[in-house]
Each structure stands twice: as structure tokens, then as C-alpha cells.
C-alpha positions in Angstrom: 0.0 0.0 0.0 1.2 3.3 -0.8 1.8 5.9 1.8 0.2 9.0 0.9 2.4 12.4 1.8 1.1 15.8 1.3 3.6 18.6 0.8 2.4 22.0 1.9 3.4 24.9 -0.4 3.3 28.7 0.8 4.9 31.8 -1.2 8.4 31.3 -0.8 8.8 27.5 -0.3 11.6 26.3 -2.6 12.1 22.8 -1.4 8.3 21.8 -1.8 9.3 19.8 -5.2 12.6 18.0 -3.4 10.4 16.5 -0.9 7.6 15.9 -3.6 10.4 14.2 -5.8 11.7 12.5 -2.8 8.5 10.6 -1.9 6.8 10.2 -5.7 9.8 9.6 -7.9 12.6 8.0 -5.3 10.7 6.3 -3.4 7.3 5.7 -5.8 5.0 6.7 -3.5 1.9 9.0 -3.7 2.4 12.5 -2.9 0.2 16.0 -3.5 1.3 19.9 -3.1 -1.2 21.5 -0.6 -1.7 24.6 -1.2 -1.5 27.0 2.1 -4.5 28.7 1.6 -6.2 24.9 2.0 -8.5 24.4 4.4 -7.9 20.7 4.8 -4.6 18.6 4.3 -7.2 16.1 2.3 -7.0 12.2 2.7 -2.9 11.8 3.4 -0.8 9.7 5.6 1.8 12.4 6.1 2.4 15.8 6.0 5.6 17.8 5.2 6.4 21.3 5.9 9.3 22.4 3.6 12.2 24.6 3.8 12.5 27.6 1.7 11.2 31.5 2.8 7.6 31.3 3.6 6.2 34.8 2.8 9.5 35.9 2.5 10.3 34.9 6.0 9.2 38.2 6.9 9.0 39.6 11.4 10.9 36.1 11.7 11.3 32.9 10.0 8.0 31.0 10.1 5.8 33.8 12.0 3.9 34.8 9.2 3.3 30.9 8.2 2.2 30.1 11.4 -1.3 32.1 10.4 -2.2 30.3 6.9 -5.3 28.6 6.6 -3.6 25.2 6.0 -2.1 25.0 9.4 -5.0 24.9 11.6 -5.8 21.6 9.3 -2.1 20.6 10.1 -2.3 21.1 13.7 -5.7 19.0 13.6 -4.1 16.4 11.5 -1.1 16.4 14.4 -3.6 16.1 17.2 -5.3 12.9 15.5 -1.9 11.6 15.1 -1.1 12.3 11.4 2.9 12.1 10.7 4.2 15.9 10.3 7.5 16.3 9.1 8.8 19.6 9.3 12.3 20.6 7.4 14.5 23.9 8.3 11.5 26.2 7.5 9.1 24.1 7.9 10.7 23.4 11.8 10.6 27.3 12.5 7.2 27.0 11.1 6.0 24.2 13.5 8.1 25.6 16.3 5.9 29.1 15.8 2.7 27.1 15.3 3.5 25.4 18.9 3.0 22.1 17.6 6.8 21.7 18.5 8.8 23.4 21.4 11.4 25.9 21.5 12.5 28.5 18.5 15.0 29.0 15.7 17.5 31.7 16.1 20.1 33.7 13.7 23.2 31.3 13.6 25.5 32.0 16.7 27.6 33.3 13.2 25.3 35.7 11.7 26.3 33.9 8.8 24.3 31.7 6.2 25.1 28.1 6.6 25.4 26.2 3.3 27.2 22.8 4.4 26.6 19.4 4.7 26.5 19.1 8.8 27.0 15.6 10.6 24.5 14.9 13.3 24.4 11.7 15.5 21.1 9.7 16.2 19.4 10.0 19.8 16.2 8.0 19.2 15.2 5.0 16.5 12.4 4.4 18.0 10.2 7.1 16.3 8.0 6.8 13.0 11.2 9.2 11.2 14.3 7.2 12.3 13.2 3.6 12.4 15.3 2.2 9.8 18.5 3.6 11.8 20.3 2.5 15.0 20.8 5.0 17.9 24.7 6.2 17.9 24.3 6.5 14.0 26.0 9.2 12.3 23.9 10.8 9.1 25.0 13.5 7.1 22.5 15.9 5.6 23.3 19.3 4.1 22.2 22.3 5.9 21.4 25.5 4.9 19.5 27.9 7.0 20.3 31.3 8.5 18.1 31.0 11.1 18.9 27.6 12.6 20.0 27.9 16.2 17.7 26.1 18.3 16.8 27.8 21.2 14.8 26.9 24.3 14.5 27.8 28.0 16.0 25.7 30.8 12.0 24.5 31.5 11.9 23.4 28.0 15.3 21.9 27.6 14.2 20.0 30.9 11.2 18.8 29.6 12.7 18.0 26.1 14.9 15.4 28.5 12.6 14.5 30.3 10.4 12.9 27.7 13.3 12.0 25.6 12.4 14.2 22.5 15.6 14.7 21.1 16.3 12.9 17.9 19.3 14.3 16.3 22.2 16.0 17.5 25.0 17.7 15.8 28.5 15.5 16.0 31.4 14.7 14.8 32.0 11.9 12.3 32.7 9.7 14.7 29.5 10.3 16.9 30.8 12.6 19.1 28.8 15.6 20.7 31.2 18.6 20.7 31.1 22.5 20.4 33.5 22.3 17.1 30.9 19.8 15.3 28.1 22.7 16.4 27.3 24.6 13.2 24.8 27.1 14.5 25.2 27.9 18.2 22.1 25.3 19.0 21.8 24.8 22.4 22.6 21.2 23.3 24.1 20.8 19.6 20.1 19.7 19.0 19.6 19.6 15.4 16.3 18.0 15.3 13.0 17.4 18.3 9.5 15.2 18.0 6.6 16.2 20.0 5.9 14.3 23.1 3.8 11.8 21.1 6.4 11.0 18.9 4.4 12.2 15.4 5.8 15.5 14.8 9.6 16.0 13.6 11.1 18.5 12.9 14.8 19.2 12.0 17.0 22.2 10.4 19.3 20.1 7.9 17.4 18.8 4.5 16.9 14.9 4.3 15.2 15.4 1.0 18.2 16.7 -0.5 20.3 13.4 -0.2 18.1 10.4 -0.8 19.2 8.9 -4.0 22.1 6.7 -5.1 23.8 8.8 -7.4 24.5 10.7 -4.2 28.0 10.0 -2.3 25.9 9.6 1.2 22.2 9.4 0.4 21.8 9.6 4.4 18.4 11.5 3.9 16.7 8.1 2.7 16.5 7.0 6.1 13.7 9.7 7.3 11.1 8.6 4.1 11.9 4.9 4.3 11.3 5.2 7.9 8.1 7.5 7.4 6.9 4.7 4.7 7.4 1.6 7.1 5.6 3.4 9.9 2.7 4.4 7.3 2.4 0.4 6.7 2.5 -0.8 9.8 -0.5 1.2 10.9 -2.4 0.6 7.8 -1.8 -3.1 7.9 
């Protein structure tokens, strides 16, 4: 059965078609654009919020997002425990939505990041990282100017507390050090899930390295994982 993933597109997205190649041409499974004036997110297994500028990323990245039509579907879809998948923007964007915790700040740098950025896996128990092993190292490229994760020592409690980190930035080798830190994110936290484990969000671009041709297509892992979930529950 296929897994049906709806990509949200607002004005400024401009890795809406990566993530739609990912899922219909690399991985042959049914996928839609969702348009953000869209009331409803439609009859879809999973829902991805993409990176890009949305509404030219104007007041701060992902405020202005936060108000379109489509995402009080999204947050619906969320609550009834719909896969949400949010990538760089689409994080802020579900960060400013509240359907995950914490914000995205300028890089510690004030720079733009355009790399690809190492990060070691916390959790492979969740519907995005079941086809890896915890203590993997992926490698994704980033590129964000607002990616510095940011929370208060109540959040960054609670975020421990209920084990929500997922990925963290590393060295190749897996190990969790200020140098391997690309942004300034507190805790060298790269991605987070929501408490029940259906939302994700992260700042580096798995869509961007899922096929073969590609040295490292590390990015593979988050679909395939996405897909098995899907399958299980429909099965």
C-alpha cells in the first residue's frame, strides 16, 4: 500500500518539489502539493512542511506561516496523530505554530550556513528514524540562516525529560562537541518530536540526499522510515 504524503506549499517555499520528488519519484509513493491557503490537508498519511522563505520569511522565519489557513488543518491532522514532518522552514514554522517546542535563532555566526553538517542519532524508535540504530551518524546538508535552536531551561528540561531529542549535531565519529556545532544550538540539537512521537522537525534537509547517485544518500533513512511506519499502521 502506498503511503500517501502531502507537501504544503506557501509563497516562498523552494524545497516543496525536493520533498515531492523524494517521496513520488525516489521512493514511488503517492504525494500532492497542498496549497496553504487549503482548508484541509485532504485524505494523506503524512504531511511535510518544507524549507524555503515562507512569505519571505518576513518579522521572523516561520511567524507569518504560522497564520495560513492550511495550518489549523495541520495542527488537527497532528492532534489525530497524522505524521508531520517539518524541514528547516518548515521546523521554525512548527516551532511558531506550537505544535513543536522551542525556536529557531540567527546562527551564533550571523552567517548563512550552506554545508553538509554531521549529526548523531538519539532515538530510532520514532515513525522518522526507524530504519536507523541509535549512535548513528547521518549526514545531511544544511542550509539555513536561522537555525540555532533555542529553548529555556524548562523546555530543555522537559525535552529530557520525555526524551524528545532525535538528532544531535556530531562529529564523524558520533561525538557531541562544540566544534561539530554549526549554528550555536543549544545542546548541539539539530532535530526534536513532539511528546507523542508524530511530529519532527529538524534544520538540515533529508530530501536533499536520498538517491544513489549521491556520495551519502543519508536523507533516505527519514522517508523509508516515514513509509514503514505508514504500513504498519495501515496493515
Amino acid at each position: 500500500m502506498s503511503t500517501r504524503f502531502g507537501v504544503i506549499v506557501f509563497p516562498g517555499s523552494n524545497c516543496d518539489h525536493d520533498a515531492y520528488h523524494a517521496a513520488r519519484h525516489v521512493f514511488g509513493q503517492s504525494a500532492r502539493f497542498i496549497w496553504h491557503e487549503d482548508s484541509s490537508v485532504g485524505d494523506v498519511d503524512a504531511v511535510i512542511v518544507p524549507g524555503g522563505f515562507s512569505y519571505g520569511d518576513y518579522l521572523r522565519s516561520g511567524a507569518v506561516a504560522r497564520f495560513a489557513p492550511i495550518m489549523e488543518d495541520v495542527q488537527r491532522f497532528a492532534a489525530d496523530g497524522g505524521l508531520v514532518l517539518g524541514i528547516c522552514n518548515g521546523f521554525q514554522i512548527l516551532c511558531e505554530s506550537g505544535l513543536l517546542p522551542g525556536t529557531l535563532m540567527r546562527n551564533a555566526s550571523l552567517r548563512f550556513l550552506c554545508k553538509p553538517v554531521t549529526m548523531r542519532v538519539e532515538r530510532a524508535d520514532t515513525p522518522f528514524t526507524n530504519t536507523l540504530a541509535e549512535g548513528d551518524v547521518v549526514t545531511f546538508p544544511a542550509a539555513h540562516g536561522e537555525g540555532r535552536y533555542y529553548a529555556d531551561a524548562e523546555v530543555l528540561d522537559a525535552l529530557a525529560a520525555h526524551n524528545q531529542v532525535v538528532l544531535r549535531y556530531a562529529t564523524p565519529d558520533g561525538a557531541v562537541t562544540e566544534a561539530a556545532n554549526p549554528n550555536g544550538s543549544v545542546h548541539n540539537i539539530a532535530g526534536i518530536v513532539n511528546r507523542a512521537g508524530n511530529v519532527f522537525g529538524l534544520m538540515p534537509h533529508p530530501e536533499r540526499c536520498v538517491e544513489d547517485l549521491l556520495a551519502r544518500p543519508d536523507g533516505a533513512h527519514i522517508f523509508r522510515s516515514m513509509i514503514n511506519h505508514c504500513t504498519a499502521v495501515a496493515a
